[in-house]
NUZA-694002 format. One record per residue (C-alpha): residue in three letters; residue number from 0; x, y, z. Coordinates in Angstrom, 1 decimal, padded with zeros to 4 digits. Layout:
N
+--------+-----+--------+--------+--------+
: residu : num :     xx :     yy :     zz :
+--------+-----+--------+--------+--------+
:    ALA : NUM :      X :      Y :      Z :
...
+--------+-----+--------+--------+--------+
***
This chain:
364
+--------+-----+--------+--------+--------+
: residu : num :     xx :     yy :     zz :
+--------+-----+--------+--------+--------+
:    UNK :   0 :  025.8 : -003.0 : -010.2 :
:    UNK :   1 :  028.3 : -004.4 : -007.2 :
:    UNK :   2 :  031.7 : -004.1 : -006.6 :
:    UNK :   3 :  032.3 : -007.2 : -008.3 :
:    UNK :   4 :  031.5 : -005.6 : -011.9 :
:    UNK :   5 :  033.3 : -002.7 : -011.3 :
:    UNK :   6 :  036.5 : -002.2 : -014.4 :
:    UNK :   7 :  039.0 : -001.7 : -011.6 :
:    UNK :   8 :  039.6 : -002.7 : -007.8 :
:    UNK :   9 :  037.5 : -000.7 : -005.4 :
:    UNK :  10 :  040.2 : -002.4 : -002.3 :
:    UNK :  11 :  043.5 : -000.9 : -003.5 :
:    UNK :  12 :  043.0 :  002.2 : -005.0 :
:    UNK :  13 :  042.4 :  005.5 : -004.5 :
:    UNK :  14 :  038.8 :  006.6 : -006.3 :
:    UNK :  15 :  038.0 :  009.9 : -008.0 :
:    UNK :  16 :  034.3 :  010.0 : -007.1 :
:    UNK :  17 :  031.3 :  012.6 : -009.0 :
:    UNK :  18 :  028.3 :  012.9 : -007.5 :
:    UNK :  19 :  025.5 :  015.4 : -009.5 :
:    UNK :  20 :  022.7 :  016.6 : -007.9 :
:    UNK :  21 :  021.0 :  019.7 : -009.8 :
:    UNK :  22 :  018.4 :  020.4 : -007.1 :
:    UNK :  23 :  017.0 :  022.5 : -004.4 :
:    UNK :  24 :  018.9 :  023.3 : -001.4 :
:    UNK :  25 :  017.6 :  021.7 :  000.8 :
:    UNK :  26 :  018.3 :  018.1 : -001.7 :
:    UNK :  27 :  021.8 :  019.3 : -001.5 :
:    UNK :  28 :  021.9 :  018.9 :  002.4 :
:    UNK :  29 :  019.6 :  015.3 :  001.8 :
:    UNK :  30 :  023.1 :  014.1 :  000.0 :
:    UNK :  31 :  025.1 :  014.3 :  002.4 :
:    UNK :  32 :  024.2 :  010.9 :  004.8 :
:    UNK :  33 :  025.9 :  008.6 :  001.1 :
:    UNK :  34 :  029.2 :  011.0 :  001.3 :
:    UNK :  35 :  029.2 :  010.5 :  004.9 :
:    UNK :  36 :  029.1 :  007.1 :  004.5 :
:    UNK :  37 :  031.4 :  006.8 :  001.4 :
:    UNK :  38 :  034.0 :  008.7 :  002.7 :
:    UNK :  39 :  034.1 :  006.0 :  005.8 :
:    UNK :  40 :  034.5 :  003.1 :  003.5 :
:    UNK :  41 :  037.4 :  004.6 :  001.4 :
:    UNK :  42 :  038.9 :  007.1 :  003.4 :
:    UNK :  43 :  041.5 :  007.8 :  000.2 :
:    UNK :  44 :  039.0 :  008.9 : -002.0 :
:    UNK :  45 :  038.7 :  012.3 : -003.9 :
:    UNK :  46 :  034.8 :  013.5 : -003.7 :
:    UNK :  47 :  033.2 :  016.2 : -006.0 :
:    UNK :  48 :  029.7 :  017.2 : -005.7 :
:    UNK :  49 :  028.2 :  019.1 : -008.7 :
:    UNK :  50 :  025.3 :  021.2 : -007.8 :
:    UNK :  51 :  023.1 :  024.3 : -008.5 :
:    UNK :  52 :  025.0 :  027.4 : -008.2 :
:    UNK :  53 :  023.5 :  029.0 : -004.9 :
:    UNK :  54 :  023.2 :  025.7 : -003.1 :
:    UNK :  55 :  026.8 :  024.8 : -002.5 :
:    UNK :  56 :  026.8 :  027.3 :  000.8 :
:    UNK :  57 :  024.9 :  024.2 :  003.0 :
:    UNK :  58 :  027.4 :  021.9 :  001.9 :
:    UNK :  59 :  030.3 :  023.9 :  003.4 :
:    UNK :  60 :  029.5 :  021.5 :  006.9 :
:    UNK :  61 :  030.3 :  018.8 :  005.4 :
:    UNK :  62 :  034.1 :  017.6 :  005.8 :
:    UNK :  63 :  033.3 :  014.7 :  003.3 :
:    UNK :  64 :  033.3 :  016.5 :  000.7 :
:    UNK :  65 :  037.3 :  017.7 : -001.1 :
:    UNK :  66 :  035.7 :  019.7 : -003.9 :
:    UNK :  67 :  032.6 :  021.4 : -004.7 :
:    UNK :  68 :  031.6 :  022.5 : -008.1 :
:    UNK :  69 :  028.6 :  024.6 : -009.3 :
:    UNK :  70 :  026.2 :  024.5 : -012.7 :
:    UNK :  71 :  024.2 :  027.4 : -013.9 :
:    UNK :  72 :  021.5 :  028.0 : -012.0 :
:    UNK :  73 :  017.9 :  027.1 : -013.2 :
:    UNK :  74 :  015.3 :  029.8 : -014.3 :
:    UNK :  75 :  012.9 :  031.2 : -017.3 :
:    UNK :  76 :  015.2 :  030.8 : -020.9 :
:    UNK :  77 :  018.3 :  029.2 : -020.6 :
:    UNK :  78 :  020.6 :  032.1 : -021.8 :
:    UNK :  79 :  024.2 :  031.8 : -023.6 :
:    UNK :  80 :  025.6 :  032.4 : -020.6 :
:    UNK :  81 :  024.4 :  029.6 : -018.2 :
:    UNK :  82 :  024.7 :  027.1 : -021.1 :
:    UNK :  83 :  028.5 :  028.7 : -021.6 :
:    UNK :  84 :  028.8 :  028.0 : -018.1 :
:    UNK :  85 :  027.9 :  024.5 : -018.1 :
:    UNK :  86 :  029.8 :  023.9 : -021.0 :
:    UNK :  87 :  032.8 :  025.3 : -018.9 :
:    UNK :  88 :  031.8 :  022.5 : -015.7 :
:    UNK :  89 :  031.3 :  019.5 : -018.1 :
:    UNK :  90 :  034.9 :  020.4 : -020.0 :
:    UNK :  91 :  036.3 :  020.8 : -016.3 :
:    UNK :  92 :  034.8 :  017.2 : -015.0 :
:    UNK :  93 :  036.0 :  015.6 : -017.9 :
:    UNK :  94 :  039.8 :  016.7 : -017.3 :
:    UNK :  95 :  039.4 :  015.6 : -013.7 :
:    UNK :  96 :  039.1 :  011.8 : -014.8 :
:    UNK :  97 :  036.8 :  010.3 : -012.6 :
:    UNK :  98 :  036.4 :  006.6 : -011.9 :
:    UNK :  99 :  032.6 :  006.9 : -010.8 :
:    UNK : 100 :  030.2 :  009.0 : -012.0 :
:    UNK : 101 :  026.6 :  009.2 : -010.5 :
:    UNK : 102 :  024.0 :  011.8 : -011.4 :
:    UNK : 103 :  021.3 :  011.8 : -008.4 :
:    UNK : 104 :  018.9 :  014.2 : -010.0 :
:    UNK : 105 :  016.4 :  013.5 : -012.6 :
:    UNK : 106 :  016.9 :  016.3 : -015.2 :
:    UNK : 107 :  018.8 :  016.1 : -018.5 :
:    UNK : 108 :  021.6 :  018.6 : -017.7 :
:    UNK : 109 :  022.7 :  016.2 : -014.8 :
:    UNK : 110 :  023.0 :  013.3 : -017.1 :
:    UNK : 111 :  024.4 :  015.6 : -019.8 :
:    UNK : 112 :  027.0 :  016.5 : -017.0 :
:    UNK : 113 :  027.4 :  013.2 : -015.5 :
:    UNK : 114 :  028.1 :  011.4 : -019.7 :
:    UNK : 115 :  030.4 :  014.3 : -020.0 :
:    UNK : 116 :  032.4 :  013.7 : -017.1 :
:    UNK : 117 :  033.5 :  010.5 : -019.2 :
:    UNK : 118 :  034.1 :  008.6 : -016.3 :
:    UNK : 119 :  034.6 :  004.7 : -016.0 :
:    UNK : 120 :  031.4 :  003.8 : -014.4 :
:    UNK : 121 :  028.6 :  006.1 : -014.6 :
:    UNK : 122 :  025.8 :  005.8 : -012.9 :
:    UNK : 123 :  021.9 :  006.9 : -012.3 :
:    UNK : 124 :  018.7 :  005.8 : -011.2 :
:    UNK : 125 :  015.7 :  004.7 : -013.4 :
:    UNK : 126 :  013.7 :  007.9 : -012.9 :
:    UNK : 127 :  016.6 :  010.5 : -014.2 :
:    UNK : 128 :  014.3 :  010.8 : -017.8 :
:    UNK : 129 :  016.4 :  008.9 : -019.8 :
:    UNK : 130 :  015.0 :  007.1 : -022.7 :
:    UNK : 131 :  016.4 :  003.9 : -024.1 :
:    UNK : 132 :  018.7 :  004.2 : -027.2 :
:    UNK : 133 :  018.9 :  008.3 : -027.0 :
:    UNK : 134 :  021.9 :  009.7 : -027.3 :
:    UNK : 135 :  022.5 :  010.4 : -023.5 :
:    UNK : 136 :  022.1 :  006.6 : -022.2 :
:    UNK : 137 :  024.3 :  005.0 : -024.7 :
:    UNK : 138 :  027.4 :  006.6 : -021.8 :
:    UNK : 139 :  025.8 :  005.3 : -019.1 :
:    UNK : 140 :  027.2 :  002.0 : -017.6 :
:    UNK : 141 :  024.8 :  001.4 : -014.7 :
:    UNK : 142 :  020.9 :  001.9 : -013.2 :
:    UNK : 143 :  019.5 :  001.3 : -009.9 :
:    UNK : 144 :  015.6 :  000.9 : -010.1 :
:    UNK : 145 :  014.8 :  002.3 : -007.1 :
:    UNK : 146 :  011.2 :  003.9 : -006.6 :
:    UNK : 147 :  010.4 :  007.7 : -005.2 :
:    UNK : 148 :  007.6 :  006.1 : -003.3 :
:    UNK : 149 :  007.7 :  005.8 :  000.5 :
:    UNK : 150 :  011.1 :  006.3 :  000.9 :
:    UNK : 151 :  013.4 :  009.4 :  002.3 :
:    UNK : 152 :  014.6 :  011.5 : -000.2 :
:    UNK : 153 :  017.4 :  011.0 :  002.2 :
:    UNK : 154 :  017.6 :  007.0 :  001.6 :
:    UNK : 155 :  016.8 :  007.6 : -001.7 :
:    UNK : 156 :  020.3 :  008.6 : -002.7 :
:    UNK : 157 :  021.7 :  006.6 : -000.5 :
:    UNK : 158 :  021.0 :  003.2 : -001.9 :
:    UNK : 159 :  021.4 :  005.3 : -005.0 :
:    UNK : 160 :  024.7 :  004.9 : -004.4 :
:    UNK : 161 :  025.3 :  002.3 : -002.9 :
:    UNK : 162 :  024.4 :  000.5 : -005.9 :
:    UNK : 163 :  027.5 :  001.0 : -007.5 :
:    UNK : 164 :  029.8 :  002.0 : -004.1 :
:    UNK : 165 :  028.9 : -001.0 : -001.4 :
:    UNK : 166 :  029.1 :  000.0 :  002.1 :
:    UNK : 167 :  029.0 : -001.0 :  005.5 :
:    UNK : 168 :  027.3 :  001.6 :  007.0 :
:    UNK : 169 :  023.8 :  001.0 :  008.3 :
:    UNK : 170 :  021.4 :  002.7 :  009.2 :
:    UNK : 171 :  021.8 :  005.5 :  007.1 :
:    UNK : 172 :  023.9 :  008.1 :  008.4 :
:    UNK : 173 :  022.3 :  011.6 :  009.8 :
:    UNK : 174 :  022.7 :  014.7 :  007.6 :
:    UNK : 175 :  025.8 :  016.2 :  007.8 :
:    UNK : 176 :  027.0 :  019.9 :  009.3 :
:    UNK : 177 :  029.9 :  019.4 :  011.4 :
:    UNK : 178 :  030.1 :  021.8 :  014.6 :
:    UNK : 179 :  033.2 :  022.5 :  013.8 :
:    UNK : 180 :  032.2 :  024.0 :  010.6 :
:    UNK : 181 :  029.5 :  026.4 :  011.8 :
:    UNK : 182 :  030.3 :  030.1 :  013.5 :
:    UNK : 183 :  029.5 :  030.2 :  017.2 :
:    UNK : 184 :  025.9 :  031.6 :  018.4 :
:    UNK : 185 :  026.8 :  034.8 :  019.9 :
:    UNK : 186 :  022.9 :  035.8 :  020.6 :
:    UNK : 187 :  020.8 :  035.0 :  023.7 :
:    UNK : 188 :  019.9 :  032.3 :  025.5 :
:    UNK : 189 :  018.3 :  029.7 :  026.1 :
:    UNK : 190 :  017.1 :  030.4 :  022.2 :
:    UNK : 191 :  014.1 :  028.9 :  019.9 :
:    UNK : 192 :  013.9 :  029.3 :  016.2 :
:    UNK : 193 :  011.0 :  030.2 :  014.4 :
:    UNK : 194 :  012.1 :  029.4 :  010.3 :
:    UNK : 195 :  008.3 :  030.7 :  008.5 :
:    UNK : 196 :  009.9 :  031.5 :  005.4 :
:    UNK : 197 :  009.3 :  029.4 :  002.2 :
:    UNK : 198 :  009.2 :  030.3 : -001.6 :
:    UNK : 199 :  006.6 :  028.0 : -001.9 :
:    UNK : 200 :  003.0 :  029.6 : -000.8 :
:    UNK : 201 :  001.5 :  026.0 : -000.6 :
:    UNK : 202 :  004.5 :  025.5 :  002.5 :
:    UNK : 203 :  003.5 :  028.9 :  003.9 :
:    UNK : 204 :  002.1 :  028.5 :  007.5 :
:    UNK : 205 : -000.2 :  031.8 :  008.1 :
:    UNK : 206 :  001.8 :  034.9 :  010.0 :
:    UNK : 207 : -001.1 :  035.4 :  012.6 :
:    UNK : 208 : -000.3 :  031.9 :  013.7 :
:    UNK : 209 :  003.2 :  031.9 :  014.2 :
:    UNK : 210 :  002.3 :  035.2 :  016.2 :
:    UNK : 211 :  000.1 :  033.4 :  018.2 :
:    UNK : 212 :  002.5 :  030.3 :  018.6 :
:    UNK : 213 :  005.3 :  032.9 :  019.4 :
:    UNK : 214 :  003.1 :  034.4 :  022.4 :
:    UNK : 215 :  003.1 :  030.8 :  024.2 :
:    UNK : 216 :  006.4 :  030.9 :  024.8 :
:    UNK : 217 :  006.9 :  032.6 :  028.4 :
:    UNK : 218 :  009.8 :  035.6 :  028.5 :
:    UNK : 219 :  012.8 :  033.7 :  029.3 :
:    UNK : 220 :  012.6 :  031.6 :  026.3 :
:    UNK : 221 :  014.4 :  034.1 :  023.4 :
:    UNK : 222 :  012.6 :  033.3 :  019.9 :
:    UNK : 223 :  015.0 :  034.2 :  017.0 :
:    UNK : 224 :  012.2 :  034.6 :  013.7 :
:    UNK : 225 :  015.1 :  033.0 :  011.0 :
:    UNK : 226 :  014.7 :  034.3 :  007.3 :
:    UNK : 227 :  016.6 :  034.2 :  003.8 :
:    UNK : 228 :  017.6 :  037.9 :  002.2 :
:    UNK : 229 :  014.2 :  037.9 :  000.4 :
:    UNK : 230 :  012.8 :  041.3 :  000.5 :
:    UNK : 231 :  009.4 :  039.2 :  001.4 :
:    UNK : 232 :  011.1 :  036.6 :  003.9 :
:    UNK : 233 :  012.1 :  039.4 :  005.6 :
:    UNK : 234 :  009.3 :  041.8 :  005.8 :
:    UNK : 235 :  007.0 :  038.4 :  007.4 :
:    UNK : 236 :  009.9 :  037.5 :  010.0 :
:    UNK : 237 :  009.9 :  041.3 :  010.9 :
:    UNK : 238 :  006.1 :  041.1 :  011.3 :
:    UNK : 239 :  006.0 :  038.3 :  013.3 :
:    UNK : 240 :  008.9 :  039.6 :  015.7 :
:    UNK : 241 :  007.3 :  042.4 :  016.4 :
:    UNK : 242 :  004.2 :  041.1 :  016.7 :
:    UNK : 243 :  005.3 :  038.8 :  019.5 :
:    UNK : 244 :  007.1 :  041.2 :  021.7 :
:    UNK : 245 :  010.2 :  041.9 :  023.1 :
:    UNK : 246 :  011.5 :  038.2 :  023.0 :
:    UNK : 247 :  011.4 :  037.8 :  019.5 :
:    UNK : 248 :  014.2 :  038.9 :  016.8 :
:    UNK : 249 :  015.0 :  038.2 :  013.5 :
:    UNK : 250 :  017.5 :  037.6 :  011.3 :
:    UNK : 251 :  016.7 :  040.0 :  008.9 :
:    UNK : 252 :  018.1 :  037.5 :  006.2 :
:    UNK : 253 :  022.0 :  038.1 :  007.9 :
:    UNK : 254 :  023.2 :  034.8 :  008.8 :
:    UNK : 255 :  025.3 :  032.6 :  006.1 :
:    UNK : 256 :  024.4 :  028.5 :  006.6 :
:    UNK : 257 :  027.3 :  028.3 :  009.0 :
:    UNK : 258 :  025.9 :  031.2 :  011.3 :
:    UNK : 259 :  022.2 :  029.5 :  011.5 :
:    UNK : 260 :  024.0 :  026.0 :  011.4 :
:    UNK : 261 :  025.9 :  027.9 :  015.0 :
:    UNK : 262 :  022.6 :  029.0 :  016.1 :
:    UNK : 263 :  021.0 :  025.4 :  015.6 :
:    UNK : 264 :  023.7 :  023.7 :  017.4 :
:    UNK : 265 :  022.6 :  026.1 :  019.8 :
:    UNK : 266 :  019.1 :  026.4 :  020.0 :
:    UNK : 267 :  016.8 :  024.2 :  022.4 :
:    UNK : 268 :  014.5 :  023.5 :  019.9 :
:    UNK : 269 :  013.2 :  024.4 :  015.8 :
:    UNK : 270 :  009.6 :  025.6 :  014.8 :
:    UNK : 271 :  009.5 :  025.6 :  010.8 :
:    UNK : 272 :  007.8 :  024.5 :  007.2 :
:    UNK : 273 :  009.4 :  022.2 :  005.0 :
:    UNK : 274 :  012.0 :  024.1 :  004.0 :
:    UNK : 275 :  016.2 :  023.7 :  003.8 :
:    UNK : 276 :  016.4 :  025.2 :  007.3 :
:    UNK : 277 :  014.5 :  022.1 :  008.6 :
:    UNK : 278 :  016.8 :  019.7 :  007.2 :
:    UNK : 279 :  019.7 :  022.1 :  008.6 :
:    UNK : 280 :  018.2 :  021.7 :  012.1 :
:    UNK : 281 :  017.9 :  017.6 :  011.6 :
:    UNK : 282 :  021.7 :  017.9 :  010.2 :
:    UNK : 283 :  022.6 :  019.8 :  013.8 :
:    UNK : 284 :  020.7 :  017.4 :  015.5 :
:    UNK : 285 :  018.2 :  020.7 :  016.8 :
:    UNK : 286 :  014.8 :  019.1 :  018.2 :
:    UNK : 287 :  012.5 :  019.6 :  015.2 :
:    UNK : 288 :  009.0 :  020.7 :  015.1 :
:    UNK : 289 :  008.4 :  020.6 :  011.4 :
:    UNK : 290 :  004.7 :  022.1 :  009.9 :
:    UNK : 291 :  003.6 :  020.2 :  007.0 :
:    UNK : 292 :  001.5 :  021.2 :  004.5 :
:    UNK : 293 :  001.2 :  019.4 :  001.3 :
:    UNK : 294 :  004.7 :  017.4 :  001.8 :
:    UNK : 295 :  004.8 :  013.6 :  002.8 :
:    UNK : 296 :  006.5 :  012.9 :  005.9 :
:    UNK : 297 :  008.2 :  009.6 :  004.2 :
:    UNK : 298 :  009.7 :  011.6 :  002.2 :
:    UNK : 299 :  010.6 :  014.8 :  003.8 :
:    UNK : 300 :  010.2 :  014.3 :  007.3 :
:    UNK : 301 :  013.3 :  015.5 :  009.4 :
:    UNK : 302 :  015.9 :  013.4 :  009.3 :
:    UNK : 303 :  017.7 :  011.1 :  012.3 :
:    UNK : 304 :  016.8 :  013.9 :  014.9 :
:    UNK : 305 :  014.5 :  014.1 :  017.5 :
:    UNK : 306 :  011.2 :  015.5 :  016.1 :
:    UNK : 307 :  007.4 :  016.2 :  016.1 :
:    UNK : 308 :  005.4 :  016.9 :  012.8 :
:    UNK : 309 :  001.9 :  018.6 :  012.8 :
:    UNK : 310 :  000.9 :  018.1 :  009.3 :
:    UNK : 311 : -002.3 :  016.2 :  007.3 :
:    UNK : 312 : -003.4 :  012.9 :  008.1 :
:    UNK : 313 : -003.4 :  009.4 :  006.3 :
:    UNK : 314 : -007.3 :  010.2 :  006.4 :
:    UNK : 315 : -006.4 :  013.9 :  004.9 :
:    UNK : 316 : -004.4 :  012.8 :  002.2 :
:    UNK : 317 : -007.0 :  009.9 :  001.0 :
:    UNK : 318 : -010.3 :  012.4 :  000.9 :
:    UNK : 319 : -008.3 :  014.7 : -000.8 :
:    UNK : 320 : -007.1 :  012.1 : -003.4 :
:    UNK : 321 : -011.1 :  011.9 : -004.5 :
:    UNK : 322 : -011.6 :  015.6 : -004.7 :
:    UNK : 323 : -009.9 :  018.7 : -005.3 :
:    UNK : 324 : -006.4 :  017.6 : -005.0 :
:    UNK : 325 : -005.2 :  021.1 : -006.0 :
:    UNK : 326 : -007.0 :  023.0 : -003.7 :
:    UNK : 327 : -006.0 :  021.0 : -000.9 :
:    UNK : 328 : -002.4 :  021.3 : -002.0 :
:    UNK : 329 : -002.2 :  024.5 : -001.3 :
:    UNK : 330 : -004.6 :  025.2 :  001.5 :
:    UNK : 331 : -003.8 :  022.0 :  003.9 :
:    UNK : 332 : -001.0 :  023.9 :  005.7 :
:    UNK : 333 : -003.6 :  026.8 :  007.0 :
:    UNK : 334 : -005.9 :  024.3 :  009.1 :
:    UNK : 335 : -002.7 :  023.1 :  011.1 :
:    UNK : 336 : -003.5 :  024.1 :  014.6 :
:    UNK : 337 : -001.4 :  026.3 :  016.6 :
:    UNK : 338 : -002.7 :  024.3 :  020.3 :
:    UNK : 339 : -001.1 :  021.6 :  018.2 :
:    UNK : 340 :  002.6 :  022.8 :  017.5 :
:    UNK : 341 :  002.8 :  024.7 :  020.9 :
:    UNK : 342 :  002.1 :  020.9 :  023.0 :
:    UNK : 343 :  004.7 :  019.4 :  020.0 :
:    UNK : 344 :  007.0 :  022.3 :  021.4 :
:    UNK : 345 :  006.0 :  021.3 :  025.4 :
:    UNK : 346 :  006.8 :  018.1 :  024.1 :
:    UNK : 347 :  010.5 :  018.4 :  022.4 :
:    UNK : 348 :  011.4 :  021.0 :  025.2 :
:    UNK : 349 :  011.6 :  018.5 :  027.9 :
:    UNK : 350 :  010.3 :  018.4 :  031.4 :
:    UNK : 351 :  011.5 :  021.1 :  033.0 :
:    UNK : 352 :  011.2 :  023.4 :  029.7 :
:    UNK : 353 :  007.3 :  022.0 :  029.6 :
:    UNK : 354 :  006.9 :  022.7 :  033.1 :
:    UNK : 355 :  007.9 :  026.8 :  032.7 :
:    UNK : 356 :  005.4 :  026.5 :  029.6 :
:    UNK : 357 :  002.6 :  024.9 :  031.6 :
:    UNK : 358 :  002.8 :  027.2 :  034.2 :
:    UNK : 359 :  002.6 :  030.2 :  031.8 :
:    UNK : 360 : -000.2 :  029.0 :  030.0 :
:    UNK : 361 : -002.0 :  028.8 :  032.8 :
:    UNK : 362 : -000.9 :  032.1 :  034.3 :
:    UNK : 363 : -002.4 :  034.0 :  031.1 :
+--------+-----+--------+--------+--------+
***
């Protein structure tokens, strides 16, 4: 679709925009280059962003955004209450009357959600699971056919929507949470952060290594161990503080988006997985060294910030596409070498930073 089959003119009025995106939280952040760039090409429209309940937090750094709304969020049985509550949000949408509609997800609640919304145009990609003639597609006006394959997740939703809302802006815009939006870092300095934590075991970098990692780092460099409220996220960053030495803290699972967003802005440089703190680093524009383990760095990689990834090769991924795929999958991330990250770390740091670390590596 282009603005030319738009029902109404894009040029002289003021759009009620609805953008659906049922995902993780880190996908949530990935959405915010398109509202960036939508908000600068018509500055008098009204943006709501429909998202998991517990993921609307990283969006609070991004001033695109006027409303924020939240669906049930996912897990085992649906019970009454979730599908109560997501009866509530698609009632809600519907009396807010939007001109554009478009569900960036790929699961049936968000096109449930976004058919609800009633809206004059509404919009999806190809891969939402929509089947021809159900029920569901007969609301929607509008597809973009755009592939999952070697593309950013981030770029992704962007020409998502662009499709239907044509802009100006190129390249794509860097993720989004404004300075002014985070809570100053009140905690020592000059700071690195360490982000192991990961729900995902396949993501999991071993503890003994980030120990090891952590020990590279000469005294004057303060290593803050981040962490979610997990009883497990924050028994491993407690570990691995500890184990390191009187430089290293943690978290301890305190610090809302906006603090760790203020320690990013912060912070010479990021040590993590694949995770939503990653993409929070990329959207401070923190120096990034991301570990990889079974995620493809076209996809994931960190996004319009200045960054390293130690991860499997092109090599890696091919033998492992004639084998055991599985057990790859979810052992790839322990043969990442810690010499590796620490020279990625020498790398981001800078001169003189690499210098100090130089000299203490070969001091000890």
């Amino acid at each position: 679709m282009n603005r030319n089959s738009l029902p109404f003119s894009i040029s002289n009025t003021a759009l009620k925009l609805l953008f659906i995106k049922l995902k993780h939280i880190g996908d949530a952040l990935l959405l915010t280059p398109a509202l960036v760039a939508v908000r600068v090409e018509y500055p008098d429209a009204e943006i709501h962003v429909v998202v998991r309940d517990g993921t609307e937090g990283i969006l609070g750094g991004c001033p695109a955004i006027d409303q924020i709304h939240t669906a049930a969020p996912p897990g085992g049985i649906r019970r009454i209450s979730s599908i109560w509550t997501d009866f509530k949000l698609a009632m809600l949408l519907r009396r807010h009357r939007f001109d554009i509609a478009i569900h960036l997800g790929e699961g049936t609640r968000g096109n449930i959600l976004a058919k609800a919304s009633n809206a004059s145009v509404i919009h999806a990609n190809s891969s939402t699971g929509l089947k021809p003639n159900d029920w569901i597609s007969a609301g929607f006006t509008s597809f973009s056919t755009i592939s999952s394959k070697q593309i950013h997740q981030a770029e992704r939703d962007f020409r998502i929507v662009t499709d239907v809302l044509p802009v100006s802006t190129h390249p794509v815009p860097a993720l989004c949470f404004d300075i002014s939006r985070t809570l100053l870092w009140r905690g020592p300095k000059p700071v690195v952060v360490f982000h192991p934590a990961t729900r995902w075991d396949r993501k999991k970098w071993p503890i003994e290594k980030w120990i090891q990692l952590g020990k590279l780092f000469p005294t004057e460099f303060n290593i803050v161990v981040s962490c979610g409220p997990d009883p497990v996220e924050r028994r491993d960053a407690q570990a691995i503080a500890h184990k390191i030495g009187p430089k290293a803290t943690t978290t301890d699972g305190k610090l809302s988006w906006a603090e760790l967003a203020g320690a990013l802005y912060a912070a010479k440089l990021f040590v993590g997985v694949d995770t939503a703190a990653m993409h929070l680093a990329a959207a401070c524009q923190c120096p990034t060294v991301a570990i990889f383990g079974p995620s493809r760095e076209w996809a994931w990689a960190p996004w319009q910030t200045k960054h390293r990834i130690i991860g499997p090769t092109e090599e890696q991924w091919a033998e492992a596409a004639k084998g055991d795929t599985e057990s790859f999958l979810k052992t790839i991330i322990h043969t990442m070498p810690v010499r590796d990250v620490f020279s990625a770390c020498e790398e981001l740091l800078g001169a003189s930073s690499s210098q100090k670390l130089a000299n203490f590596r070969n001091n000890n």
